[in-house]
C-alpha positions as CSV (number, residue, x, y, z in Angstrom):
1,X,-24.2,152.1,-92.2
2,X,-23.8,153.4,-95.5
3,X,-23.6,151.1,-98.9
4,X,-23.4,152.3,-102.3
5,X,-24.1,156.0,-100.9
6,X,-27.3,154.5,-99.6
7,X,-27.5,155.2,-95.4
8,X,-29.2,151.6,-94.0
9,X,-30.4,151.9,-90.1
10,X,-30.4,154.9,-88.1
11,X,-27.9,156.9,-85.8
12,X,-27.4,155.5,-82.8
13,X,-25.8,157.0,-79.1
14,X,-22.8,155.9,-78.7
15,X,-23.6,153.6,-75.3
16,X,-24.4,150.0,-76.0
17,X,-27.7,149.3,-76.0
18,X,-28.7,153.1,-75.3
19,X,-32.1,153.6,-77.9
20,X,-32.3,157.3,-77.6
21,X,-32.3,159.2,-81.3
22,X,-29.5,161.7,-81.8
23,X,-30.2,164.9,-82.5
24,X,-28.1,165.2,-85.4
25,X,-26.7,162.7,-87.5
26,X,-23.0,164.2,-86.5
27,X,-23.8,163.4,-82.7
28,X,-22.3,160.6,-80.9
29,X,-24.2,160.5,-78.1
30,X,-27.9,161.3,-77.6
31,X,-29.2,164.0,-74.9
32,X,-29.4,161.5,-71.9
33,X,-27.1,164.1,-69.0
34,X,-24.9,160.8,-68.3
35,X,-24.3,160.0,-71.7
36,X,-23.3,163.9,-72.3
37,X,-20.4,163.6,-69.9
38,X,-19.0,161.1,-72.0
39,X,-18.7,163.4,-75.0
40,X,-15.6,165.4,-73.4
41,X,-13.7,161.7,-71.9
42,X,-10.5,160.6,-72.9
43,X,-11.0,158.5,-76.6
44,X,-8.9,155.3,-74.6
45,X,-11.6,153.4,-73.1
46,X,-10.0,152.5,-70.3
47,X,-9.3,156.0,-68.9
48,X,-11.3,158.0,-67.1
49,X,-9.5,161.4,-67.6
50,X,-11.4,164.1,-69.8
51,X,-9.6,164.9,-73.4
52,X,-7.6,168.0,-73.6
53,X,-8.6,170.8,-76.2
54,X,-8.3,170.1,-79.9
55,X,-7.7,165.8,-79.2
56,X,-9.8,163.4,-78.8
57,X,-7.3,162.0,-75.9
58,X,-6.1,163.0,-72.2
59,X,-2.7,164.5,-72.1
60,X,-1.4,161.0,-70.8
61,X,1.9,160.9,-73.5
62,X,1.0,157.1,-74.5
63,X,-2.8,157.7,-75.1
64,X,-1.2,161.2,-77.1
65,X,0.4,158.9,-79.1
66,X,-2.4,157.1,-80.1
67,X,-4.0,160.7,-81.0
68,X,-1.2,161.3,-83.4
69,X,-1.1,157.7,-85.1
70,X,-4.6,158.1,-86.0
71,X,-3.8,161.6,-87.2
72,X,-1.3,160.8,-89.4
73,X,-2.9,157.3,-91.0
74,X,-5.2,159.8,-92.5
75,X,-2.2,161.5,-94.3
76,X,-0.3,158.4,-95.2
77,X,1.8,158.8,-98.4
78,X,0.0,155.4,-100.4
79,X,-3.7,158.0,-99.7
80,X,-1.6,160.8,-101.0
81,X,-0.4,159.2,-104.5
């Protein structure tokens, strides 16, 4: 967590209740081989496919969909004025 440009806690893996350190605060998942696998799966939690190249989703058009919404609400006109 980060307030006031001040970082409070510590980088954690991305599993619930996984304590492993990261090896870099840019890491979402520590080195654990099972937790690994996760790093390349579909961003929908429900699915179990692996992401395509360049998105963080499976080529499944709704989850794509998804991809691109969360694409574009970085570029949304009121962030842009």
């Amino acid at each position: 967590i980060v307030v006031d440009g001040v970082t409070v806690g510590r980088p954690c893996c991305g599993v619930h209740d996984c304590m492993n350190e990261l090896d870099s605060v840019k890491d979402h998942y520590c080195q654990d081989p099972e937790h690994q696998k996760l790093v390349n799966k579909c961003a929908v939690i429900v699915c179990k496919a692996q992401r395509e190249s360049g998105h963080r989703t499976c080529g499944d058009p709704d989850h794509r969909a998804l991809d691109s919404w969360a694409n574009m609400h970085a570029k949304a006109m009121f962030q842009l004025r």
